[in-house]
C-alpha positions as CSV (number, residue, x, y, z in Angstrom):
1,X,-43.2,-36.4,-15.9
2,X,-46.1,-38.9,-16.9
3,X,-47.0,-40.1,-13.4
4,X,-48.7,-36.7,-12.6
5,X,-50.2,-35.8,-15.9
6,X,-53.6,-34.3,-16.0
7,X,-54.9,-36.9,-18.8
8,X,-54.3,-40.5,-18.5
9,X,-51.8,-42.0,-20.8
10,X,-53.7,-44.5,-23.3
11,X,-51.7,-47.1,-21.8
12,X,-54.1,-47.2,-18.3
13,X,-56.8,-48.1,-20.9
14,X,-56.0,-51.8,-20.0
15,X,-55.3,-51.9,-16.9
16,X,-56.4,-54.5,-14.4
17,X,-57.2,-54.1,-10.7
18,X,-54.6,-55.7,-8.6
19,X,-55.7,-56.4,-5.0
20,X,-52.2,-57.3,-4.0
21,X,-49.8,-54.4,-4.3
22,X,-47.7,-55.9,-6.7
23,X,-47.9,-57.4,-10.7
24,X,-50.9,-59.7,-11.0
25,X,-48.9,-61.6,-13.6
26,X,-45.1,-61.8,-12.5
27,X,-45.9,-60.1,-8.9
28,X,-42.9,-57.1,-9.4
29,X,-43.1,-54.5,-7.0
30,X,-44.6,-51.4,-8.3
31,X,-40.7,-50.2,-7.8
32,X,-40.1,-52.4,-10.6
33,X,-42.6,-50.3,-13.0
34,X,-41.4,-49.2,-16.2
35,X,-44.5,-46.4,-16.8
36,X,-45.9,-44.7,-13.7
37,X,-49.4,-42.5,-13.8
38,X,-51.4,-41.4,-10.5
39,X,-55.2,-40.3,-10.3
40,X,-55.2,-37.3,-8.7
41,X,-58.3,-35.8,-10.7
42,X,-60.6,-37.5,-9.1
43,X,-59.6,-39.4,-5.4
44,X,-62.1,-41.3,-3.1
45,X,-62.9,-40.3,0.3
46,X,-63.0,-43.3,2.6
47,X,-65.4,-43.6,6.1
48,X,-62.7,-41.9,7.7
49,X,-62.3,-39.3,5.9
50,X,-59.1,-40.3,4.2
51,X,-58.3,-40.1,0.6
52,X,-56.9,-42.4,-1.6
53,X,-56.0,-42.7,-5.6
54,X,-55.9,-45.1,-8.2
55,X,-52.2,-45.6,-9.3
56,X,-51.6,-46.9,-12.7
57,X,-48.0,-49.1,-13.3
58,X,-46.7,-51.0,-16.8
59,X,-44.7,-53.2,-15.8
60,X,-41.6,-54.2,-17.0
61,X,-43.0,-57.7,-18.4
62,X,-45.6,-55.6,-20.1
63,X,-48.7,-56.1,-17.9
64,X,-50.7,-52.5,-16.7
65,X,-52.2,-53.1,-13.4
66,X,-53.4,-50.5,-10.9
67,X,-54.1,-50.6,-7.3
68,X,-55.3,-48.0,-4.5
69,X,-53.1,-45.8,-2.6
70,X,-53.8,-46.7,1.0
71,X,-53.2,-50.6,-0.7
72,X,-49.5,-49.9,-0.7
73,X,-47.7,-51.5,1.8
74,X,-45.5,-49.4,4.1
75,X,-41.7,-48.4,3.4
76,X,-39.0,-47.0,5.7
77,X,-38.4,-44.1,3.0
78,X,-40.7,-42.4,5.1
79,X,-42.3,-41.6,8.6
80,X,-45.2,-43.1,10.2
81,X,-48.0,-40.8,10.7
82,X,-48.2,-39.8,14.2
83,X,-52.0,-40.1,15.6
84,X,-53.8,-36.7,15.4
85,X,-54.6,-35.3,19.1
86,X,-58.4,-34.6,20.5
């Protein structure tokens, strides 16, 4: 599977920062990728101590844009985290 590859694919090589979570040009959801490939090597540590990842789509209209992880908007394929206790 290409989305968790250790090397980038040579397709990322043009890809454009998207600061909306979707297709800069034709604004399909990231579902609506046709080439998937995730940073993992190398993840940013925000203030609070979270990480987040660069995620790489080609879309199906043949534009590569990636956008961070915590960008993503949320889904209902999975649970909300719970606040951690003191």
């Amino acid at each position: 599977m290409e989305a968790f590859a250790l090397i980038p694919p040579e397709w990322t090589n043009q890809a454009v920062h998207a600061y909306e979570f979707c297709c800069p040009k034709c604004h399909a959801s990231s579902l609506e990728a046709t080439k998937v490939w995730i940073n993992r090597r190398a993840p940013v540590t925000t203030e609070n101590y979270r990480r987040k990842w660069q995620e790489f789509y080609h879309c199906h209209c043949d534009y590569v844009w990636w956008a961070w992880s915590s960008d993503r908007p949320s889904t209902n394929l999975k649970k909300p985290e719970e606040p951690k206790q003191p």
